[in-house]
Residue, then its C-alpha position, 0 to 999 in steps of 0.5 A: x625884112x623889116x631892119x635889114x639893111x638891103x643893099x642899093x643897086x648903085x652898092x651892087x655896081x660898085x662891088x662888081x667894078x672892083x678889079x680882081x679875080x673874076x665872079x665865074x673864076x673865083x667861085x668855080x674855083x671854090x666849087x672844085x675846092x669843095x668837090x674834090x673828093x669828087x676827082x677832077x672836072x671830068x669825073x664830077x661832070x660825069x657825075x652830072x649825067x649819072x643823075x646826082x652827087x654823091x658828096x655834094x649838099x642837097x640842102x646846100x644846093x637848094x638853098x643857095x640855088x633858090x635865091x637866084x630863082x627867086x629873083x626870076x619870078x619879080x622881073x618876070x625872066x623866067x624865059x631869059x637865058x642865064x647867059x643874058x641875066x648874067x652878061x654885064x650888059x643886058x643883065x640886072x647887077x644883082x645876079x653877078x653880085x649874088x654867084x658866077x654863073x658857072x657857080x649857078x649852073x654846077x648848083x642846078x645840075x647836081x640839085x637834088x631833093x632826096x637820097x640817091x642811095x635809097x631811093x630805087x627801094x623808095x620808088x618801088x612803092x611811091x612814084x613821087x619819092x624824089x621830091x616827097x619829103x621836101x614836098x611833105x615840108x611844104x604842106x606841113x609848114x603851109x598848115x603851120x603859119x595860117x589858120x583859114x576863114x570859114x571856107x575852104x575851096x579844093x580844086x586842081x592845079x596843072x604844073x607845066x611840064x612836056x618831059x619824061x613823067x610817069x604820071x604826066x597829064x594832057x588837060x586840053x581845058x588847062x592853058x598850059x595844057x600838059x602837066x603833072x596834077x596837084x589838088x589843092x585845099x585852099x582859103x577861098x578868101x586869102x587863096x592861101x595854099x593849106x593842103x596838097x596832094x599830088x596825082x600820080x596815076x594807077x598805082x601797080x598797073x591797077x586801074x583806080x578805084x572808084x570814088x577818087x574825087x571823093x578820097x582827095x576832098x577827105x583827105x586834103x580837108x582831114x586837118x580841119x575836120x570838127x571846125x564847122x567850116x565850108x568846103x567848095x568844090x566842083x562836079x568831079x568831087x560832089x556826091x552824097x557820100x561825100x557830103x554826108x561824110x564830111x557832115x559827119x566830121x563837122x564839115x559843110x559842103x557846097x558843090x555842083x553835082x554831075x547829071x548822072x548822080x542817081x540821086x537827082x530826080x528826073x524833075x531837075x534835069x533840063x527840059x523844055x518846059x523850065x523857064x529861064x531863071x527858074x529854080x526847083x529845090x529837094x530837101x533831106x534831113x541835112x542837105x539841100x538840092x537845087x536846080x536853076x536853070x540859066x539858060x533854055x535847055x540847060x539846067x545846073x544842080x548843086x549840093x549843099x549841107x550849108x543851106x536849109x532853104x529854098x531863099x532866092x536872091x531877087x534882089x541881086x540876080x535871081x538866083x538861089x542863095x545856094x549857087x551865090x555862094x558857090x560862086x563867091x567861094x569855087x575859084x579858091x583855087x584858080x586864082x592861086x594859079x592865077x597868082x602864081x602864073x603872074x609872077x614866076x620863077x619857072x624854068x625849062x627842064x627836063x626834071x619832073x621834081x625840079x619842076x615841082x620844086x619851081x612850083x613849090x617856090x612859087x605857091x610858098x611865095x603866095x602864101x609868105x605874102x598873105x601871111x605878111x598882108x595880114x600881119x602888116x595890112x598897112x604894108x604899101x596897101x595904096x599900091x595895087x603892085x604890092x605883091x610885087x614889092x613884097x617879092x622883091x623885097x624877100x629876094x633882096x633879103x636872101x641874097x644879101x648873105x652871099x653880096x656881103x660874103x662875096x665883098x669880103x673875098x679879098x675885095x672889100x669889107x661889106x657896110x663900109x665905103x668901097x672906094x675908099x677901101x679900093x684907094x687904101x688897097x692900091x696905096x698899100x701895094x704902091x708903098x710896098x713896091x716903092x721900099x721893094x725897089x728903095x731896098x735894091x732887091x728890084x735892081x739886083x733881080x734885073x741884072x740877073 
């Protein structure tokens, strides 16, 4: 972002009251100049409903096609109409300048992430075949670009979805309530995205196996085993086994544990002798056991390899270190949701991998930003919209290619003055009129 020269919204303005052909005809026409080999507009819209292209550039589509949407998620228009965001009138300049409309909506109809051809085979053995590599991508880059803290918090995220899914979800304690399930290993710190797994139900029509919150905490924390970090989750993970196998790969745990462990003395369940604010503790040889109890009635119990002792802190809200600390380190997770619902670029669809894809999108937009603020923590740091800025500035950064091609289609030359090129050009066509004339042609036409 830095050097780059971001055009002005006063350039964009003038790029579009440059007379000529018109941003939907010119760059539908060049669409059907690349799809040729498709037929005519008939065939290829047939193509649209057949579910995919079979000569169009998924690479290109997503690329060309995510630079648009990105802008959706820093004005917050993710429920405008495309026809409001494009209209001269309502609409910001910057999406004329970037594409047509038309060229906009041909791109979102036929974006695909995987090939068609192979991909009834690959759906036999993996429901999340469409969308599997690009999502493959996205993990391995989000491991590549950041080296965590020394905690790691794995939760869950619902992705908004009502369509058609095989492995869609009802969570009524979500505020979207439907969706498709991701569990997500992230910095309880930064809330930097590292690891990903997506829920795609009973596989083969078997019912699960026991211990899946077990197997999703292992693997989504494998590439971080043998660093003597912390792991944070909730009561749908923890358990013993759990803990004793992350111990053994050089990972610490900390969670709340479900009453109904068979692990847990009776003495830590709620009863009405336990005071408010009081705290029993069990050791083993490496892990701790403790239950507080907030209010009457009603006990909480947590688990931890971290913790070797029975310290409360009375000195902040008597409660034990243990829960402290899991307080501090289990919203990891829901505060990249968090984030993400702020500001995004989510779009009514009746595709389940595009809605992953949109998500995609959004979380890589988290993670860029902390990867940029703790690279340059001086960058706008006395604005608390900083994010924000940093969102938009990336947005202008990948449309300005397609402003710059766009201006040298016949109109103007990009970086130079574009009214002055307007007033050259009209020159140019009067002159040539005046000798077309001045030779006699012109008159000997018009008698004919």
């Amino acid at each position: 972002m830095a050097g780059q020269k971001i055009l002005s919204q006063d350039d964009i303005q003038k790029l579009l009251n440059i007379e000529g052909t018109s941003d939907d005809d010119m760059d539908y026409q060049s669409i059907e100049e690349e799809s040729s080999s498709e037929g005519d507009n008939e065939s290829a819209a047939s193509e649209v409903s057949d579910y995919d292209s079979e000569n169009f550039s998924d690479t290109e589509a997503t690329a060309e096609s995510e630079r648009p949407i990105s802008f959706l998620s820093h004005l917050r228009s993710n429920h405008t109409s495309y026809d409001v965001l494009w209209s001269q009138l309502y609409g910001p300049p910057i999406f004329r300048a970037t594409m047509g409309l038309k060229r906009f909506k041909y791109l979102l109809a036929f974006i695909r992430f995987d090939d068609k051809a192979t991909r009834s085979v690959r759906r036999q053995k993996d429901k999340f075949a469409p969308i599997r590599e690009v999502w493959e991508r996205l993990n391995t880059n989000f491991k590549k670009h950041y080296l965590p803290g020394s905690n790691i918090t794995v939760d869950e995220q619902l992705i908004p979805y009502r369509g058609k899914c095989p492995f869609k979800q009802y969570m009524p304690s979500k505020p979207d309530k439907y969706g498709m399930k991701v569990w997500w290993a992230c910095d309880s710190e930064t809330f930097y995205p590292l690891n990903s797994l997506p829920y795609l139900g009973k596989e083969g029509g078997e019912r699960a196996l026991p211990g899946l919150g077990r197997r999703v905490v292992q693997q989504l924390t494998e590439p971080y085993q043998k660093t003597n970090r912390n792991v944070t989750c909730d009561n749908y993970f923890t358990d013993m086994e759990l803990a004793q196998n992350l111990l053994s790969n050089g990972l610490t745990l900390v969670g709340t544990v479900r009453k109904n462990k068979g692990f847990i003395p009776v003495t830590f369940q709620a009863n009405k002798s336990r005071e408010v604010g009081s705290s029993l503790f069990g050791f083993t040889a490496n892990s701790t056991l403790v239950s507080y109890v907030p209010k009457m009635r009603r006990s909480v119990v947590l688990l931890s390899t971290m913790h070797h002792s029975n310290t409360v802190m009375e000195d902040v809200n008597t409660k034990p270190e243990i829960i402290n600390h899991y307080n501090s380190t289990k919203g990891g997770v829901d505060s990249l949701d968090q984030l993400v619902h702020a500001y995004m670029c989510k779009r009514r669809t009746n595709r389940w991998p595009f809605a992953f894809f949109m998500n995609g999108l959004d979380v890589s937009g988290v993670a860029a930003c902390v990867v940029w603020m703790n690279t340059h923590p001086n960058w706008n740091a006395d604005k608390h919209y900083s994010r924000r800025l940093f969102i938009q500035s990336v947005s202008e950064s990948l449309v300005q290619v397609h402003i710059e091609r766009r201006s040298n289609l016949g109109r103007v030359v990009s970086g130079e003055d574009t009214e002055g090129k307007e007033r050259e050009y009209r020159s140019l066509l009067q002159s040539l009129w005046d000798e077309f004339w001045a030779s006699g042609e012109g008159v000997e036409k018009e008698q004919d």
